[in-house]
N, C-alpha and C positions, 0 to 999 in steps of 0.2 A: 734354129731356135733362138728367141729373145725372153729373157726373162729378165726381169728387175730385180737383185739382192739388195740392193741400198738406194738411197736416194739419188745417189750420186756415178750408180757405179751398174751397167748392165751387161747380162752375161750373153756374149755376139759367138759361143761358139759351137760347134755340130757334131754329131755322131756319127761313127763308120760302122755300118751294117754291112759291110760287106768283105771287109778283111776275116781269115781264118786267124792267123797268125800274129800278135802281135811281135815285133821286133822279131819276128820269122821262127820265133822257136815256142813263143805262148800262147796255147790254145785258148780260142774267147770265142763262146758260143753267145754271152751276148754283146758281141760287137763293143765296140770303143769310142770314149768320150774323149776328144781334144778341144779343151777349154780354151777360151780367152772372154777377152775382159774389156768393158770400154769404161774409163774412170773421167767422169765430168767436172771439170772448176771452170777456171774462167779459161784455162788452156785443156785442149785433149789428150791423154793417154791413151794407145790400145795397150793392151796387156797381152803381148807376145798372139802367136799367129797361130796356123794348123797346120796339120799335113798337107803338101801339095793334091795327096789322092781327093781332099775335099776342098779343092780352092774355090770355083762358084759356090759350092753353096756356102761357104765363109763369106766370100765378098759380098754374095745378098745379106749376110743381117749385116755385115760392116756397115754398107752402103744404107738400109735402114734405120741403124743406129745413129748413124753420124747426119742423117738427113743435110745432106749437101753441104754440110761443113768440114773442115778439114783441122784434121791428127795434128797435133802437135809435136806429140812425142810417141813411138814406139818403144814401150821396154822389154827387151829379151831376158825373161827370169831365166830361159833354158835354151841352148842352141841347136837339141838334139831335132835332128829333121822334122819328129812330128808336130812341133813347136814353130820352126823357124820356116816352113817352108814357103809361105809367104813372105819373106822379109826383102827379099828383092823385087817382087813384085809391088810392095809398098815406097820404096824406094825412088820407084820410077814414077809411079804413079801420085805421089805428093811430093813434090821437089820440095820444097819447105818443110819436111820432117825432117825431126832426128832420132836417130837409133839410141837409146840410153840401155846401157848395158854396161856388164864388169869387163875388168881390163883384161884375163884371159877370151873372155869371148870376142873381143876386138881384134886381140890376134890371129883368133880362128875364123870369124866372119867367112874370109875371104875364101876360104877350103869350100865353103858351101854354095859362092856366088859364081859367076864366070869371072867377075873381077873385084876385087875388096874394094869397096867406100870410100871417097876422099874421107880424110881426117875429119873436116868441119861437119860431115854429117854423123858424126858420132859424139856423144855425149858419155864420157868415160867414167865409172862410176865405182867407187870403194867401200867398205864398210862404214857406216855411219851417215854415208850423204843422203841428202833429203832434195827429194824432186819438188820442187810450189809451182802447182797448175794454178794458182790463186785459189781459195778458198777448200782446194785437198791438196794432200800432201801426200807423198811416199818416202817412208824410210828405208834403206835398204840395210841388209844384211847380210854378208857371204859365206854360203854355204858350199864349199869346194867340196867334193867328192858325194855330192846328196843330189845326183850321185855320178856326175861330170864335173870337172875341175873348175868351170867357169860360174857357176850358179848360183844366180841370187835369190833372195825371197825378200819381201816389201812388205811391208805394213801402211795402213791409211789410218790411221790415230781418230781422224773425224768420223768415219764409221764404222771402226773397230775391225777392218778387215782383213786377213794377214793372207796373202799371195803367197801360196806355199813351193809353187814350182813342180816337182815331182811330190815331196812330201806329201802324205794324207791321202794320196790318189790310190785310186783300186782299177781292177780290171772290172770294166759293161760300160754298156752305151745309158745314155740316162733316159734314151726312151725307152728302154727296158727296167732300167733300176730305180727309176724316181731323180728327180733332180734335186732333191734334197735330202742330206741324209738322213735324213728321220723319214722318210719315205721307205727308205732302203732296209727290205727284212734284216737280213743280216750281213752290214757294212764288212763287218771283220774276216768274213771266211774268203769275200776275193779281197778284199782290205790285204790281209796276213799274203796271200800267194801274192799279190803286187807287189808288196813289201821284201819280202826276203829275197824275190828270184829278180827283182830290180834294186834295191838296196841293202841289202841282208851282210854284205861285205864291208858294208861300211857304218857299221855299227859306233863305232867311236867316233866318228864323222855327224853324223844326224843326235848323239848324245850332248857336243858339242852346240849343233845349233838350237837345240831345245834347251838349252840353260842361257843360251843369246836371248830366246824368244820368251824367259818363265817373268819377265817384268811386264809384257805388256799387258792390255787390256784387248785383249783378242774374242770378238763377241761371234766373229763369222769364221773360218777354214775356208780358204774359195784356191783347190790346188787346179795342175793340168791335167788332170784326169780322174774322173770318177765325180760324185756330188759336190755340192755346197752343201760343207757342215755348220750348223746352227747352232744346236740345240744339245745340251748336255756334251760339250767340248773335252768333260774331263777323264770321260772316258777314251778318246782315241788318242788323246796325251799318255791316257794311264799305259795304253796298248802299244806303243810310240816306245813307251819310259823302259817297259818290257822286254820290249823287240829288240831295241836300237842297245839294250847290256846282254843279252841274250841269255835272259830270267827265262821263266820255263812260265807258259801261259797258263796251261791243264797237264792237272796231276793226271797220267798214267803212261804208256807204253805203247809205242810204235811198233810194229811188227813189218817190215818191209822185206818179200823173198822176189828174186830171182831163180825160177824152175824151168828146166829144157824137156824135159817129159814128165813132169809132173809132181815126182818124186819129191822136192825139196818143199812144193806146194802143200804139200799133204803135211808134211813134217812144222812147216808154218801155223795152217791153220790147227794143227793141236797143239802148239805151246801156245798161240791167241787163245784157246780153248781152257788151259791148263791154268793160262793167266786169270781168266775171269773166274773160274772156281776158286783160285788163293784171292778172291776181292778186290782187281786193282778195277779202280774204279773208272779209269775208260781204258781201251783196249784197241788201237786202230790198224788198220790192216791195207797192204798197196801190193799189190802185182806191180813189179816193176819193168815187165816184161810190156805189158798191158796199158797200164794203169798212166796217166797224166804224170809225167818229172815233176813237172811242178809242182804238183800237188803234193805228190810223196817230198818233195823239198820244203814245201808249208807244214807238213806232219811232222818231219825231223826237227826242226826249229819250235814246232808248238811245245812237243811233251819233252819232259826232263831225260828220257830214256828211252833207248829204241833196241831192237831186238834183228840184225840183218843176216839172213837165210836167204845162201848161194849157193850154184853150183862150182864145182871148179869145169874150167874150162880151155886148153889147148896149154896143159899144167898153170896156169893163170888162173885166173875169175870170169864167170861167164859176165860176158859183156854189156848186159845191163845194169848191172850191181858195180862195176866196175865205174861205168860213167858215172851212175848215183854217184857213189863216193867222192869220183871227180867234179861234178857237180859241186859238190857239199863242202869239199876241198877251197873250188874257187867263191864261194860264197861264204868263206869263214866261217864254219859252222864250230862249237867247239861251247865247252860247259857243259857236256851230257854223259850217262853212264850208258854203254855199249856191251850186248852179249853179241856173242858168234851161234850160228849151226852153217856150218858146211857139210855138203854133199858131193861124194868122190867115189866113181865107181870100183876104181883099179888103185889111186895115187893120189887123195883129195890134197886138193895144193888152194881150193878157195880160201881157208882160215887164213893161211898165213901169208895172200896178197892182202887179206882185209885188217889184218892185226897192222901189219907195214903201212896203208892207205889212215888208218886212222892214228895210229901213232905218227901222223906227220902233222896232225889237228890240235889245238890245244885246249889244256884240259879236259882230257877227254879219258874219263877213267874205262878200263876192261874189266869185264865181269866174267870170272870164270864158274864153271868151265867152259868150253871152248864145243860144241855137240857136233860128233860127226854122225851123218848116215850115209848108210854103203847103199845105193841105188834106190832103195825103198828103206822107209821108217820100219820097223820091226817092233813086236813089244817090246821087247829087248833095250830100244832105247828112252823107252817114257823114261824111266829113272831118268836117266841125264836130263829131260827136258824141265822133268820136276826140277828138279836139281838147279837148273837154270832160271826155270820163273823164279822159283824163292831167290836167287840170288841177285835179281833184279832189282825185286820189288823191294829190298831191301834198304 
């Protein structure tokens, strides 16, 4: 795909419709957008490369773009494979390029190549430095852990454009979601699962590069993945401003069980039940036996409060609630209020691995009481569950 964002500046890069998995663990039914970038002065830029799995058809709009002229400069915003997998193939094939990039990625080049770069084809670049193609510029700015140590993002001043790198990126291919984001029904719901199960850890890190980024005049968002944002900028700032302190996006209540025959299933969907009769005004609900991690990872980070119903299991936690947590653990989750129900047939032991699993979280207050069910929900126990929504919702 070619398309033109700027006068100066067109977009050379392709969708993958045929991977399941991104980064082997995120499910993407619609496939993946690995962006770059061809920025035009009187010298060339590409703007970082693709995935190896799509390197002809990368090199056909290169090869298009550049209409038999030759790169000047390569800049690597990011060195994760799906970005750089081209870069030795660029390499060899314009002997006259230089690779411009941050000084940890200079270090790491070489881990990706059969052999690291002479020196002279690298162009080592710091906070502040400005690349002149003649008549465009690039400022850079460094964004370490957003969300690899090496990563920068650029600005072009002359067409307002800010190369976000990962930042702004969502999960889909853009022949699926539109290539612009205003095309895109609702940017924010793979926006938000991009975000937290790709950057969600580094939340102080990305709050950081957005007060780098709050002076510029930024008219376009052009990252490595997902659309070119346009149009009403201040919203995926505002969504960014939220994410990146770990503010609570939508008032209500997460409900997330883990059931081995059903039992704690049942006991779930009646406190979700109990919840929406006391008014909380959204109510959402994840089989996490079932149900996409990620997504249940996107729901824990959206609402202020979530509600996790487990079973216990080999005296521990059954083992899908368990990774949750683990999950949720290494993606710095924390600012939220937490009820418990565990389900124990003989010796429930799920409470007290999940009181231990989130008390290792920060600020993350416990809502008591604490609801046990012995094999099956009984009337017996609504009281407790009441008991529990009010003390949520609270």
């Amino acid at each position: 795909m070619i398309q033109n964002i700027a006068q100066s500046v067109r977009y050379i890069g392709v969708d993958d419709l045929d991977l399941d998995l991104f980064e082997s663990q995120y499910v993407i039914p619609e496939g993946m957008a690995y962006n770059s970038y061809l920025l035009e002065g009187e010298k060339l830029a590409v703007l970082d490369t693709v995935d190896g799995r799509k390197a002809e058809a990368w090199k056909a709009n290169l090869a298009e773009a550049l209409a038999g002229r030759q790169p000047d400069y390569l800049v690597v915003h990011h060195l994760e494979p799906d970005h750089s997998g081209l870069v030795g193939w660029m390499l060899t094939e314009f002997p006259a390029l230089k690779i411009a990039l941050s000084a940890k990625a200079a270090q790491m080049l070489g881990q990706f190549l059969p052999e690291a770069p002479a020196a002279d084809r690298l162009l080592v670049l710091k906070e502040g430095d400005i690349l002149d193609l003649g008549g465009r510029t690039l400022q850079f700015f460094a964004a370490p852990m957003v969300h690899w140590p090496e990563v920068l993002v650029s600005f072009c001043p002359e067409e307002g454009i800010l190369f976000s790198a990962d930042a702004f990126g969502k999960f889909g291919a853009l022949s699926k979601c539109g290539f612009w984001g205003d095309e895109d029904d609702d940017w924010a719901c793979e926006g938000r699962r991009y975000y937290f199960n790709i950057c969600g850890k580094y939340g102080v890190q990305v709050q950081a590069l957005l007060r780098k980024l709050s002076g510029l005049d930024v008219k376009v968002i052009a990252a490595l993945h997902g659309p070119v944002l346009r149009k009403d900028l201040g919203q995926y700032l505002s969504l960014y401003q939220t994410w990146s302190a770990y503010g609570v996006e939508t008032e209500g209540v997460f409900v997330a069980y883990a059931s081995i025959h059903g039992g704690t299933a049942e006991a779930a969907e009646k406190l979700a039940d109990i919840l929406r009769a006391k008014g909380c005004p959204k109510v959402a609900v994840s089989d996490l036996t079932r149900d996409d991690i990620a997504e249940a990872v996107e729901d824990a980070f959206r609402y202020g409060k979530m509600v996790l119903c487990a079973a216990s299991y080999d005296a521990g936690l059954f083992t899908p609630a368990y990774n949750f947590l683990h999950t949720l653990q290494m993606k710095g989750w924390q600012k939220r209020r937490v009820g418990l129900v565990e389900n124990g047939s003989w010796a429930p032991s799920a409470g007290r691995v999940m009181k231990e699993m989130f008390g290792a979280m920060k600020e993350v207050e416990m809502v008591e009481p604490v609801v046990t069910i012995r094999s099956r929900m009984k009337p017996s126990d609504i009281p407790a569950l009441e008991t529990l929504a009010a003390a949520i919702l609270q």
